[in-house]
Backbone of each chain as nested JSON, in Angstrom:
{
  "chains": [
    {"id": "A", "residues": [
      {"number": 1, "name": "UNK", "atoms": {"N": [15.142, 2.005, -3.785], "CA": [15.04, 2.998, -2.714], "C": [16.393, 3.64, -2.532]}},
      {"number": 2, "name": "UNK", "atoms": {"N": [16.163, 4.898, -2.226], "CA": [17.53, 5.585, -2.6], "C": [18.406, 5.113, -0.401]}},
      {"number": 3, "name": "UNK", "atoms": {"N": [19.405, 5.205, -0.893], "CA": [19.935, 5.148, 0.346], "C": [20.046, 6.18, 1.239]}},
      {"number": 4, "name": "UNK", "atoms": {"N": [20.246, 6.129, 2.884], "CA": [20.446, 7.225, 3.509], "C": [21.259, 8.538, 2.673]}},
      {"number": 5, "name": "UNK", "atoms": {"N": [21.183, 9.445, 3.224], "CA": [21.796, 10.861, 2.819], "C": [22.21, 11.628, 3.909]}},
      {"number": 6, "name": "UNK", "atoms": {"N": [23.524, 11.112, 4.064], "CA": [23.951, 12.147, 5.583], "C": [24.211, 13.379, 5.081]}},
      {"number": 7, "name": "UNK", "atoms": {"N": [24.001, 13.915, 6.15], "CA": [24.644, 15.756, 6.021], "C": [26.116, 16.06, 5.937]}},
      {"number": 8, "name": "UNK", "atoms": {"N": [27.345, 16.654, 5.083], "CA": [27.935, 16.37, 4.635], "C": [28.63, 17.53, 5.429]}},
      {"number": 9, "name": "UNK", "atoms": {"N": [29.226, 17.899, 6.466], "CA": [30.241, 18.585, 6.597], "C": [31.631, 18.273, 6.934]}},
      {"number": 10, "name": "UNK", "atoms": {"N": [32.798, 19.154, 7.746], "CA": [33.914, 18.817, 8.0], "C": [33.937, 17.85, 9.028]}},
      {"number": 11, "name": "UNK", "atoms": {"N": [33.067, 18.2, 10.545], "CA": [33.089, 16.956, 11.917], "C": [31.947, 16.346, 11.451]}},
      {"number": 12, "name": "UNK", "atoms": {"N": [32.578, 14.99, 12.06], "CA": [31.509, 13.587, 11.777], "C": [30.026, 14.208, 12.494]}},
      {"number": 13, "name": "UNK", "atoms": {"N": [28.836, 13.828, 11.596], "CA": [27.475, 14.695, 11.765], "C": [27.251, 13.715, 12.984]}},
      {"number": 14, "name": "UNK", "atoms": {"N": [26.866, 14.371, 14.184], "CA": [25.471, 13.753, 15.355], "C": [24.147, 13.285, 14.759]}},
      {"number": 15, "name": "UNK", "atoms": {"N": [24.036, 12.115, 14.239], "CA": [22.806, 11.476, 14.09], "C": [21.585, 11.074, 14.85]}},
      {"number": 16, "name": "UNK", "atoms": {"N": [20.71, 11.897, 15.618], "CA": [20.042, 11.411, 16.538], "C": [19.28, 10.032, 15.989]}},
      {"number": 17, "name": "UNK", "atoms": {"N": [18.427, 9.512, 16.84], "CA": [17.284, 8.698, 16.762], "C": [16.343, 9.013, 15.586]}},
      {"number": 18, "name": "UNK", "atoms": {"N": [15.908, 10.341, 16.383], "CA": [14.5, 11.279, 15.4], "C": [15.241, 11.485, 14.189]}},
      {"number": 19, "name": "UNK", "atoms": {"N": [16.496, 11.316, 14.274], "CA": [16.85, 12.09, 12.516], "C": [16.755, 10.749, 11.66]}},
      {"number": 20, "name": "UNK", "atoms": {"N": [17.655, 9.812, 12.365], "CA": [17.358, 8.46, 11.45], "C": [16.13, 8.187, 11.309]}},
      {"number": 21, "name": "UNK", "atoms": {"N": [14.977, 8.244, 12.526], "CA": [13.81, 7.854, 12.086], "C": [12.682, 8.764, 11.006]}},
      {"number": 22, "name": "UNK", "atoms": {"N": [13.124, 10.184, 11.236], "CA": [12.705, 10.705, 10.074], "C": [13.003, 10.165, 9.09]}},
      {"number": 23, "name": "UNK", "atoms": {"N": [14.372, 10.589, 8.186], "CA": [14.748, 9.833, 7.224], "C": [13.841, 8.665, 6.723]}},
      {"number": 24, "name": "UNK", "atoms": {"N": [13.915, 7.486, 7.489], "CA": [13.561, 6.548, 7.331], "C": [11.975, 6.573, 7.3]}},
      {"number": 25, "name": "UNK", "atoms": {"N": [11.265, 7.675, 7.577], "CA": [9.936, 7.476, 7.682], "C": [9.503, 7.959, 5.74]}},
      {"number": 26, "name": "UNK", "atoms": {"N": [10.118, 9.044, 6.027], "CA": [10.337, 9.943, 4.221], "C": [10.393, 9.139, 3.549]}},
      {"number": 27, "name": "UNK", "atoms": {"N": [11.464, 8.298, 3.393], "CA": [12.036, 7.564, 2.554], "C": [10.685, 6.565, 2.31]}},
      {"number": 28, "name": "UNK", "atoms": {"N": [10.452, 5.666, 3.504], "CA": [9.408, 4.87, 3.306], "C": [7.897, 5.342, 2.52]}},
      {"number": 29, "name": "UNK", "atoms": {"N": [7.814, 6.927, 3.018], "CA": [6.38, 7.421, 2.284], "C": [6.285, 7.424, 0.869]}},
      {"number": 30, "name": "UNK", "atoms": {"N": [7.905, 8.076, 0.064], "CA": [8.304, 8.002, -0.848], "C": [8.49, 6.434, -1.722]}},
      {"number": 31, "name": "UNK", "atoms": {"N": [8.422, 5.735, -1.117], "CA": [8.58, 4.515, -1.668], "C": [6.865, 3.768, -1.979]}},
      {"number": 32, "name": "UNK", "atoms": {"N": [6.322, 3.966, -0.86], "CA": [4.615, 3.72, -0.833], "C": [3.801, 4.442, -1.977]}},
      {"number": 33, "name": "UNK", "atoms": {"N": [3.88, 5.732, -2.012], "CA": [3.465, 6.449, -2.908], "C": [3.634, 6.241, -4.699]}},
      {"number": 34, "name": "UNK", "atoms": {"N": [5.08, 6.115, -4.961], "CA": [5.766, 5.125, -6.265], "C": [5.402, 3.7, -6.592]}},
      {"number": 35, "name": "UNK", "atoms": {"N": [5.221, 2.99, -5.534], "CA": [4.074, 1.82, -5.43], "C": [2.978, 2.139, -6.134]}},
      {"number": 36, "name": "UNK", "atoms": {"N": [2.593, 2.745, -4.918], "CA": [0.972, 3.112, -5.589], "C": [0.575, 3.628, -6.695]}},
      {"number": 37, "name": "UNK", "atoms": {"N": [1.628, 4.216, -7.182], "CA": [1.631, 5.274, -8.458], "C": [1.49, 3.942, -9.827]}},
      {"number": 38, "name": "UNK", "atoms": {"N": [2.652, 3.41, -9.431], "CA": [2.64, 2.009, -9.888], "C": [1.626, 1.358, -10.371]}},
      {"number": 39, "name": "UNK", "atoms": {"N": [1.024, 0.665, -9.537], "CA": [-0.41, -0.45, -9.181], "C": [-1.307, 0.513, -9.578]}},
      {"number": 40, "name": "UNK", "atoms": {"N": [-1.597, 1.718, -9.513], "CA": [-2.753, 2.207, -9.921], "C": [-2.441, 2.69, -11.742]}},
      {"number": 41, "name": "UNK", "atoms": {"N": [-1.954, 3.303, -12.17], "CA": [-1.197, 3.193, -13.507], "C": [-1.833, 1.526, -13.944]}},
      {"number": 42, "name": "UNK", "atoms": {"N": [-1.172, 1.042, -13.411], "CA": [-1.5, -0.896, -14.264], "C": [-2.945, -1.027, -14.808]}},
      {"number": 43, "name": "UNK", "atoms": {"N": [-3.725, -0.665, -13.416], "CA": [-5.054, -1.338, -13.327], "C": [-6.134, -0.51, -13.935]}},
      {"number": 44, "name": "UNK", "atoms": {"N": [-5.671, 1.137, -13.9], "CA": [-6.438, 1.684, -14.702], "C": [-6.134, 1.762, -16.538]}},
      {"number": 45, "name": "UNK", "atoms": {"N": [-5.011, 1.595, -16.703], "CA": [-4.665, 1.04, -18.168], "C": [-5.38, 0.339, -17.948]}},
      {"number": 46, "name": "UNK", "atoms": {"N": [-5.6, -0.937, -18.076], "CA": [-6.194, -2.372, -18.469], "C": [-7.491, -1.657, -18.087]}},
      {"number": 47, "name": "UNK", "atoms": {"N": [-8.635, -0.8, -17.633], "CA": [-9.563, -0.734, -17.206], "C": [-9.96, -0.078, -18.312]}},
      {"number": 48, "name": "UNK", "atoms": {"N": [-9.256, 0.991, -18.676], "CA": [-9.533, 2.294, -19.26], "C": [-9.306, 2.06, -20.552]}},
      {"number": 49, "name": "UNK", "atoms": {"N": [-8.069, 2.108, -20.796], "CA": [-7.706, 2.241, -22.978], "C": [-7.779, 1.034, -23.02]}},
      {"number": 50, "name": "UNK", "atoms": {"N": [-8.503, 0.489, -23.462], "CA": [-8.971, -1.187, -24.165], "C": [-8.751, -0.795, -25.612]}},
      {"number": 51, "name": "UNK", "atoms": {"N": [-9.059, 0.189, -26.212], "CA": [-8.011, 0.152, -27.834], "C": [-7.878, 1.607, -28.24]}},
      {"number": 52, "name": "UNK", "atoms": {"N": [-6.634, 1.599, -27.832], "CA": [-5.4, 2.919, -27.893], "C": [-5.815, 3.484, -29.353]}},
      {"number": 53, "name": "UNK", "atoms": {"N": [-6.417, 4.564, -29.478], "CA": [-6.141, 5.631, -30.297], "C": [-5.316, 6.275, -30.489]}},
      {"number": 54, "name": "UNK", "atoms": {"N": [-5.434, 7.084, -31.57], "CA": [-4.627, 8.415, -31.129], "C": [-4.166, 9.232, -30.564]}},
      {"number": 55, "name": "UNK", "atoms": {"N": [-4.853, 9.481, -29.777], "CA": [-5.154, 10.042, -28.574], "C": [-5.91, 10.016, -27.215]}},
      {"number": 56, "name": "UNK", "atoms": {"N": [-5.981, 10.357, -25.957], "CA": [-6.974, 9.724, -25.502], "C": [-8.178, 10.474, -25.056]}},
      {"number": 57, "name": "UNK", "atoms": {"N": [-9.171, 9.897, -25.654], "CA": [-10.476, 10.096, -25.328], "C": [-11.176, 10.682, -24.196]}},
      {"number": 58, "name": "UNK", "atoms": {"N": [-11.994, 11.232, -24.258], "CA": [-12.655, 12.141, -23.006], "C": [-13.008, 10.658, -22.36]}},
      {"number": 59, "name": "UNK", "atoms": {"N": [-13.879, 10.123, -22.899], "CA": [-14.466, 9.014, -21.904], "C": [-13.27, 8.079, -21.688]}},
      {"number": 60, "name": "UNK", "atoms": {"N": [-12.21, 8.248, -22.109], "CA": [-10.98, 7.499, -21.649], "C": [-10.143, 8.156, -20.293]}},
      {"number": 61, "name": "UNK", "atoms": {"N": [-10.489, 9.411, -20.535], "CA": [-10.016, 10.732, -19.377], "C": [-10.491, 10.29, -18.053]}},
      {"number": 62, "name": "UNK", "atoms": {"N": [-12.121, 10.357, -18.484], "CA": [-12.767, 10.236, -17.434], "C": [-13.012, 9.099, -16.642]}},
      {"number": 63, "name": "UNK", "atoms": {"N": [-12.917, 7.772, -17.815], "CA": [-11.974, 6.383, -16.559], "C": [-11.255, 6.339, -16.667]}},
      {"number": 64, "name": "UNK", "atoms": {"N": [-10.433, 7.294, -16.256], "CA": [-9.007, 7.233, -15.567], "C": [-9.248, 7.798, -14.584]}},
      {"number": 65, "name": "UNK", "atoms": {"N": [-9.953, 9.165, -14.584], "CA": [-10.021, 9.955, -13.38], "C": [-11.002, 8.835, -12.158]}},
      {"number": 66, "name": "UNK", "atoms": {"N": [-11.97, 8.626, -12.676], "CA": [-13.022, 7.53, -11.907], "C": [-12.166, 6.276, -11.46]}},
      {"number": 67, "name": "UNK", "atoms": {"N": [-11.167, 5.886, -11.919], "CA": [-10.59, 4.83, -11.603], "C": [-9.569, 5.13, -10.349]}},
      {"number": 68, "name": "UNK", "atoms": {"N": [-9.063, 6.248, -10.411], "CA": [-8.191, 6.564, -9.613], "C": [-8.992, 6.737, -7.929]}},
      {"number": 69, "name": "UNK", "atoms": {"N": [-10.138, 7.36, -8.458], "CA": [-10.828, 7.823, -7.419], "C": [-11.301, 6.497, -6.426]}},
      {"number": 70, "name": "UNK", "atoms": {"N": [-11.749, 5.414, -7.623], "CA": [-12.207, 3.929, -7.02], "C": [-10.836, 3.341, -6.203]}},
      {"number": 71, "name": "UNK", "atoms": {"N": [-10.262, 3.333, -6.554], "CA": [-8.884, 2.407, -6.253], "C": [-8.395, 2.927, -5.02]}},
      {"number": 72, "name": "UNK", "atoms": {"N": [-8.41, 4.433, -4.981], "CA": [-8.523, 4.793, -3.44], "C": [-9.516, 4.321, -2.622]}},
      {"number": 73, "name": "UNK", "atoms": {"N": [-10.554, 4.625, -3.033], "CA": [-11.763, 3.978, -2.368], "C": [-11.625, 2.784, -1.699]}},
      {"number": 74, "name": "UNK", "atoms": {"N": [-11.079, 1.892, -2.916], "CA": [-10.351, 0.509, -2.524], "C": [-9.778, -0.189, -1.698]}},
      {"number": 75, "name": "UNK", "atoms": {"N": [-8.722, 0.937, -1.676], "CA": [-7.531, 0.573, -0.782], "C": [-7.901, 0.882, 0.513]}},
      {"number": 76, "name": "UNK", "atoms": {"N": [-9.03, 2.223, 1.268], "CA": [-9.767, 2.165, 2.294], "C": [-10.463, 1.008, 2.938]}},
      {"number": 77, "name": "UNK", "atoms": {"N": [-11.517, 0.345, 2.081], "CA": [-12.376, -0.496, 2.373], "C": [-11.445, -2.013, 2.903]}},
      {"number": 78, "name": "UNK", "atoms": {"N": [-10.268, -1.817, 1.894], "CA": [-9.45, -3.395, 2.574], "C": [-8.767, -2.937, 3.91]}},
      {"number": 79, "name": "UNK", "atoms": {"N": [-8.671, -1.604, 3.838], "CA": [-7.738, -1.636, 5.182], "C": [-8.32, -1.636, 6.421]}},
      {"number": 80, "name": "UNK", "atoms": {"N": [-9.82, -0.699, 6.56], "CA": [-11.002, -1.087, 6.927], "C": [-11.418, -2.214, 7.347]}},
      {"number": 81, "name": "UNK", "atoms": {"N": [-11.543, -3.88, 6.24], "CA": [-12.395, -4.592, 6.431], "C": [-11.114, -5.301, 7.261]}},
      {"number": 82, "name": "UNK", "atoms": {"N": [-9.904, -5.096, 7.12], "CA": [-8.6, -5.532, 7.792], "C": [-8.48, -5.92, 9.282]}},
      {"number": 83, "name": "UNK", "atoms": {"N": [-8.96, -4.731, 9.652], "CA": [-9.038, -4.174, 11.223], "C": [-10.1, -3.952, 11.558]}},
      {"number": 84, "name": "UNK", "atoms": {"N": [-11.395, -4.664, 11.048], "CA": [-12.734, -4.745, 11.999], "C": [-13.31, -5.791, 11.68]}},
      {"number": 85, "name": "UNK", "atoms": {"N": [-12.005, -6.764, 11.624], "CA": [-12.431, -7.763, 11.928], "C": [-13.173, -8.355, 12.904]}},
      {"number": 86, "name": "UNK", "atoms": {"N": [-14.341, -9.75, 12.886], "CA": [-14.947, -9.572, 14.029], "C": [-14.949, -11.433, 14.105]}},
      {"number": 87, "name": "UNK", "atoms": {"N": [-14.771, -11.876, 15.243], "CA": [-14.562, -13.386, 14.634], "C": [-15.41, -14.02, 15.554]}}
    ]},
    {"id": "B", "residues": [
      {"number": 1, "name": "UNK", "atoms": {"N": [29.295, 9.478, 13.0], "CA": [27.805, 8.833, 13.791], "C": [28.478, 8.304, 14.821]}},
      {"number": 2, "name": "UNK", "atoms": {"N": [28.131, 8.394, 16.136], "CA": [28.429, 7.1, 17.154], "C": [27.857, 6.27, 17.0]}},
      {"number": 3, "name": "UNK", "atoms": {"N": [28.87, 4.851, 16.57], "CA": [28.362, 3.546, 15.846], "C": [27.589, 2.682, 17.415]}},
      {"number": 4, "name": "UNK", "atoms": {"N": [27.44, 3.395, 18.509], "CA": [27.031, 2.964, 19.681], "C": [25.019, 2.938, 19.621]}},
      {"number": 5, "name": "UNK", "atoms": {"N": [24.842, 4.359, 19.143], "CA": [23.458, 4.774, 18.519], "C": [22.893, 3.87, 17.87]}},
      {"number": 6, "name": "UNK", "atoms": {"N": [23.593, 2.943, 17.359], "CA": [22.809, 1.774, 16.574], "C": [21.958, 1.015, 16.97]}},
      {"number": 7, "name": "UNK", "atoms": {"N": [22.965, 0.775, 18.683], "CA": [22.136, -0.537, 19.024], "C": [21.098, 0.22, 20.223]}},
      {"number": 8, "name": "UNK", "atoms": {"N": [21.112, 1.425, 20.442], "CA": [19.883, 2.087, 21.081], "C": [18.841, 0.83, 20.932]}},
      {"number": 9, "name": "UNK", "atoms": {"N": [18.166, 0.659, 22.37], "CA": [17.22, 0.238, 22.553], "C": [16.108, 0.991, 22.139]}},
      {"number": 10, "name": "UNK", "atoms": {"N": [15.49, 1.973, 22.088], "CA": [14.972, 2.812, 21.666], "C": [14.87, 2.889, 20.401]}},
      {"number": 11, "name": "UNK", "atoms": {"N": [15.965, 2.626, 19.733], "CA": [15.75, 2.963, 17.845], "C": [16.071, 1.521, 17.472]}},
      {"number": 12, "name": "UNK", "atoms": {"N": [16.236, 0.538, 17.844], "CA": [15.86, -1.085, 17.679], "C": [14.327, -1.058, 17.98]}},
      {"number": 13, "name": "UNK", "atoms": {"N": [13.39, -0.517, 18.814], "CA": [12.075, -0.613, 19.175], "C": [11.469, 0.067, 18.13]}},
      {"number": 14, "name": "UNK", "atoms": {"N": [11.86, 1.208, 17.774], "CA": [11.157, 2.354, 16.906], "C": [11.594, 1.288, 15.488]}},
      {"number": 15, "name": "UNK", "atoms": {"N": [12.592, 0.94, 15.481], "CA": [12.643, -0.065, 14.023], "C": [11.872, -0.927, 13.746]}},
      {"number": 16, "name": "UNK", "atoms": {"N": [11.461, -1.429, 15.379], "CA": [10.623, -2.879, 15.03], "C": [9.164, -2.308, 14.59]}},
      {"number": 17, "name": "UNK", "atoms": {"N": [9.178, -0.972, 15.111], "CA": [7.592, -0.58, 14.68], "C": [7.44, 0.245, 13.47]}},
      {"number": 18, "name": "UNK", "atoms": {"N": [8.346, 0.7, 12.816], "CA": [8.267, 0.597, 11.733], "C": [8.203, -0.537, 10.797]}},
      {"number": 19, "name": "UNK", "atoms": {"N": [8.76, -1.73, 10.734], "CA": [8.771, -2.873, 10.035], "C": [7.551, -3.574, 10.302]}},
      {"number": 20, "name": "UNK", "atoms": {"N": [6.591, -3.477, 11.253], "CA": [5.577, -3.784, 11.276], "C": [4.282, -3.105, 10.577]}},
      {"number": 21, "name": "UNK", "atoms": {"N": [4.557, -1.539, 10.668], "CA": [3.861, -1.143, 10.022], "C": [3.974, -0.986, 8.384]}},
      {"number": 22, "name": "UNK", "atoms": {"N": [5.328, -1.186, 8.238], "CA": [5.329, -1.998, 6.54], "C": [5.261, -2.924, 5.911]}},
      {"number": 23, "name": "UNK", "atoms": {"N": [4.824, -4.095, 6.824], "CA": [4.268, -5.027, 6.211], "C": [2.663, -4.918, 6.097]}},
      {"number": 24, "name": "UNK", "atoms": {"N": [2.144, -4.381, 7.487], "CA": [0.964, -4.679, 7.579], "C": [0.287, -3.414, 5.964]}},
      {"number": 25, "name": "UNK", "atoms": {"N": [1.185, -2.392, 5.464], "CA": [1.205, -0.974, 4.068], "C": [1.207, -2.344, 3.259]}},
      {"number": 26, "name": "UNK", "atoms": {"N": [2.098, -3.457, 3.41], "CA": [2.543, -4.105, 2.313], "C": [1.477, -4.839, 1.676]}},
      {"number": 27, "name": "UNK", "atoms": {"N": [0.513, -5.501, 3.14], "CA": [-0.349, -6.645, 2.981], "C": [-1.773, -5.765, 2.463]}},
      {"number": 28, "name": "UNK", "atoms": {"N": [-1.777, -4.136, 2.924], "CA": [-2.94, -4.081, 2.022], "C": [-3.011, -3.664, 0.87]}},
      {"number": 29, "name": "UNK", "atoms": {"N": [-1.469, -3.37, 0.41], "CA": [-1.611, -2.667, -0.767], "C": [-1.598, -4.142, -1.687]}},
      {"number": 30, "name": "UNK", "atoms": {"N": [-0.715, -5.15, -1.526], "CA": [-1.084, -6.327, -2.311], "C": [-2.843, -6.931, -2.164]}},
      {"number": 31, "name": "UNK", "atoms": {"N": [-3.303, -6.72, -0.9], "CA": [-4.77, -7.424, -0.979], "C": [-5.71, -6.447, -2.075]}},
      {"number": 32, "name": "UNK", "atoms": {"N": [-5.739, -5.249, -1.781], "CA": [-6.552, -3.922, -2.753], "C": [-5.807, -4.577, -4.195]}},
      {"number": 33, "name": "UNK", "atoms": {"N": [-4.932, -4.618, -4.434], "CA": [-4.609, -5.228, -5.769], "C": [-5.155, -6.556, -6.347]}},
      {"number": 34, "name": "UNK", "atoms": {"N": [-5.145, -7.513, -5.294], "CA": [-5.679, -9.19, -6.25], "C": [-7.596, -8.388, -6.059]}},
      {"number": 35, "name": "UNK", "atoms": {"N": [-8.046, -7.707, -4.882], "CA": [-9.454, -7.607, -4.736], "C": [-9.817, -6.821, -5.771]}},
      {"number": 36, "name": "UNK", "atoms": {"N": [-9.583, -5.592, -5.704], "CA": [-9.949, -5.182, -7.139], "C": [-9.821, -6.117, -8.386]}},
      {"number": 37, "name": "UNK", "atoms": {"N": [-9.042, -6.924, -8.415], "CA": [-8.909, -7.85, -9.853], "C": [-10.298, -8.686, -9.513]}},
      {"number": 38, "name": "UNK", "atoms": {"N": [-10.666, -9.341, -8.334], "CA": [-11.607, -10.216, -8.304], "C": [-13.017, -9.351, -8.199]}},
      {"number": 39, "name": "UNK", "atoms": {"N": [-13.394, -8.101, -7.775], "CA": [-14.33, -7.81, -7.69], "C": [-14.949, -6.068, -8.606]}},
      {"number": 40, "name": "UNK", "atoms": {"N": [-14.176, -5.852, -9.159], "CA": [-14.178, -5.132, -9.983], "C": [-14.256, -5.489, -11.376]}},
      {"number": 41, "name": "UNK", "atoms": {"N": [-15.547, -5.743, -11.813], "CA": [-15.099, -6.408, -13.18], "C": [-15.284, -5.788, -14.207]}},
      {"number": 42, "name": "UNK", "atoms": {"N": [-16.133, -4.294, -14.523], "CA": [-16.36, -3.754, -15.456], "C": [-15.553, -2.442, -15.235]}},
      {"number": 43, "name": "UNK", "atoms": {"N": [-15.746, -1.499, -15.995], "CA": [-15.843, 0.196, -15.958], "C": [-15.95, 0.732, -14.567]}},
      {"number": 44, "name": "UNK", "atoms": {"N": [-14.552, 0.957, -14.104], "CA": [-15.261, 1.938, -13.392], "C": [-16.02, 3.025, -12.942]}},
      {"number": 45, "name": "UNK", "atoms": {"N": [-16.9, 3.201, -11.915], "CA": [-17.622, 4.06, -11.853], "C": [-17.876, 5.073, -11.065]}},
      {"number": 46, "name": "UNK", "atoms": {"N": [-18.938, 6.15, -11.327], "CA": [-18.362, 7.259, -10.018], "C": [-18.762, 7.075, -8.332]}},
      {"number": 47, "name": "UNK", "atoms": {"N": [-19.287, 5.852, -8.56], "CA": [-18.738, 5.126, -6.83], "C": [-19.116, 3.564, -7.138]}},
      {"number": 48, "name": "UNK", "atoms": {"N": [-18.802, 2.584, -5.985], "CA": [-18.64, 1.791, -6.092], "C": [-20.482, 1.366, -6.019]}},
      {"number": 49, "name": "UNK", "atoms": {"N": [-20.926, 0.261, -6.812], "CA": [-21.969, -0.206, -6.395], "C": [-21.817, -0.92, -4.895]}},
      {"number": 50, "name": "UNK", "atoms": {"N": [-23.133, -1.595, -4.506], "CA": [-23.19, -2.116, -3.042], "C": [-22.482, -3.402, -2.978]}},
      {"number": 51, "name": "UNK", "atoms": {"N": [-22.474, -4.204, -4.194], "CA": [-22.279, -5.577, -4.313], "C": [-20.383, -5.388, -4.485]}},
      {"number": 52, "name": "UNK", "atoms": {"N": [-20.134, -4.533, -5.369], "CA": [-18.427, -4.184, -5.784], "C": [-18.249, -4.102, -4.154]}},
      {"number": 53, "name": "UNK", "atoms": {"N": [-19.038, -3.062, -3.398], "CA": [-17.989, -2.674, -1.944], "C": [-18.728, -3.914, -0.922]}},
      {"number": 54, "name": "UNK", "atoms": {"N": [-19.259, -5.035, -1.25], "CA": [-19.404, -5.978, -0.232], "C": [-18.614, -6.674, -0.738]}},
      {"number": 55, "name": "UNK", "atoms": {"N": [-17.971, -6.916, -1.917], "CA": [-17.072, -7.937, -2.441], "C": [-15.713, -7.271, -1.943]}},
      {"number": 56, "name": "UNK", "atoms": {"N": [-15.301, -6.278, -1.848], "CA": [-13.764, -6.132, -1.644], "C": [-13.896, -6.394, 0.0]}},
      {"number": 57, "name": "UNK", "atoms": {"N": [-14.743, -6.04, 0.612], "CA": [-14.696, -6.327, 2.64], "C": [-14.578, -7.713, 2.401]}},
      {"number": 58, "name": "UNK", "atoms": {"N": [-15.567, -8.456, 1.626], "CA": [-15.646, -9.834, 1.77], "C": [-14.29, -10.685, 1.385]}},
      {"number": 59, "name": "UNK", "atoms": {"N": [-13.224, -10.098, 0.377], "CA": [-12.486, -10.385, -0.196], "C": [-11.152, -9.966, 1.118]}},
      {"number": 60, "name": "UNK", "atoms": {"N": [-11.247, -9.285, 1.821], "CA": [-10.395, -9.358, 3.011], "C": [-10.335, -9.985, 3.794]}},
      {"number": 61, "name": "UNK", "atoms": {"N": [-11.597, -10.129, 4.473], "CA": [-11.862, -10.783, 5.481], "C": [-12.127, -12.65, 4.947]}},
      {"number": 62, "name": "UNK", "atoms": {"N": [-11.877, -12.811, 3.957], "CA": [-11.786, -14.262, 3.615], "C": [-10.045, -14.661, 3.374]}},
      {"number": 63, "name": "UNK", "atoms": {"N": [-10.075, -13.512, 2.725], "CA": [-8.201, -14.072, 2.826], "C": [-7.615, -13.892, 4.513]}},
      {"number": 64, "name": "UNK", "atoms": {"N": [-8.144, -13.073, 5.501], "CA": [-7.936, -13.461, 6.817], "C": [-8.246, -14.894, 7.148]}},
      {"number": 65, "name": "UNK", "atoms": {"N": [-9.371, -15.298, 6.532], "CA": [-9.919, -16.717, 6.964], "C": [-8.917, -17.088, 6.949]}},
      {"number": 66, "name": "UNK", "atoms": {"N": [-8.305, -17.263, 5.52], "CA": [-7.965, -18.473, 4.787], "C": [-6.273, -18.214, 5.472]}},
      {"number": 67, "name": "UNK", "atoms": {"N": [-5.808, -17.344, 5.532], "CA": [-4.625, -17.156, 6.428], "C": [-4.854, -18.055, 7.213]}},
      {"number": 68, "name": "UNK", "atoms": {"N": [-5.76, -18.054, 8.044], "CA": [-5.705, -18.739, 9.464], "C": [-5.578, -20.64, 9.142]}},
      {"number": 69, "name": "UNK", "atoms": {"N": [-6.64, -20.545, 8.043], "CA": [-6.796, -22.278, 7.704], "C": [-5.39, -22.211, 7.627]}},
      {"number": 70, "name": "UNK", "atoms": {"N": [-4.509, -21.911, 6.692], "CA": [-3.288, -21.998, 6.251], "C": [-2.194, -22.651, 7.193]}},
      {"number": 71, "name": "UNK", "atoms": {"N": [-2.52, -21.379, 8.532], "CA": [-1.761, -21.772, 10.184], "C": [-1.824, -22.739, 10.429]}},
      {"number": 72, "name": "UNK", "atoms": {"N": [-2.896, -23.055, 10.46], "CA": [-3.497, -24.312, 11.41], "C": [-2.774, -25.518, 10.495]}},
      {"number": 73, "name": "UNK", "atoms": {"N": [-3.055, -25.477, 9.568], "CA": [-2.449, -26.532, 8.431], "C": [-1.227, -26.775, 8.72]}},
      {"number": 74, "name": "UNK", "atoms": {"N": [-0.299, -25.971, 8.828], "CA": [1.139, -25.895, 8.493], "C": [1.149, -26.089, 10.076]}},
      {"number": 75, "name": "UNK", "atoms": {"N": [0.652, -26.432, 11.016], "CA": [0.666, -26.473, 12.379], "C": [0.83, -28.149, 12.679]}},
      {"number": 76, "name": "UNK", "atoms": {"N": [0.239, -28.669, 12.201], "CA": [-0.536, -29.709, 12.121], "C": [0.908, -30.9, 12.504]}}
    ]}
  ]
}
């Protein structure tokens, strides 16, 4: 994760609250997203090209695209079944 | 920066709620990861069957269980 990035002039910059917490919110989305980019990359390899051609295949295209679409799906339903919980 | 801004009560609070809400990003992006491994077992498809999307709820709400057994254990 890249580190803060102050604003660079001659007087020492006024850092509010909201500015650090922006920052810090960016930064964090940016980091979630590269995750995800991550974990989804992994799982649709192993799902999808089971034996690497030359190139890749329409029906290799298309589970990838379907996979991506599931894995979102995915990640709804856990966050979902997370918080409605019922005990 | 006024190195005073740090200890803002206010941005110590706004910190703590951010760090909460990145664990709780953390815990589902690791659970969607082992659940899909356990309940996804073929090709994906252009939606989930009924049994795939009762297995990933079920696959949450059991590792909540089992969290809790865990507590209680380590309580003991």
């Amino acid at each position: 994760m890249d580190s803060f990035s102050l604003p660079s002039s001659g007087s020492p910059p006024k850092l509010s609250t909201d500015d650090i917490m922006t920052q810090l919110r960016t930064q964090l989305e940016q980091a979630y997203a590269e995750e995800f980019l991550e974990t989804v990359r992994g799982k649709c390899f192993d799902k999808c090209i089971t034996k690497p051609g030359s190139s890749l295949s329409g029906s290799e295209s298309s589970c990838i695209s379907r996979c991506i679409d599931r894995y979102m799906e995915a990640t709804g339903i856990i966050g979902k079944a997370l918080f409605n919980q019922r005990h | 920066m006024d190195p005073s801004a740090l200890n803002s009560p206010e941005l110590q609070n706004l910190l703590a709620q951010e760090k909460e809400k990145a664990m709780i990003s953390e815990m589902i992006s690791k659970l969607t990861s082992s659940c899909w491994d356990k309940c996804i077992t073929g090709s994906p498809g252009s939606k989930f069957s009924s049994s795939e999307a009762n297995c990933l709820t079920n696959c949450a709400q059991r590792y909540m269980d089992m969290s809790l057994v865990i507590m209680k254990r380590l309580h003991q």
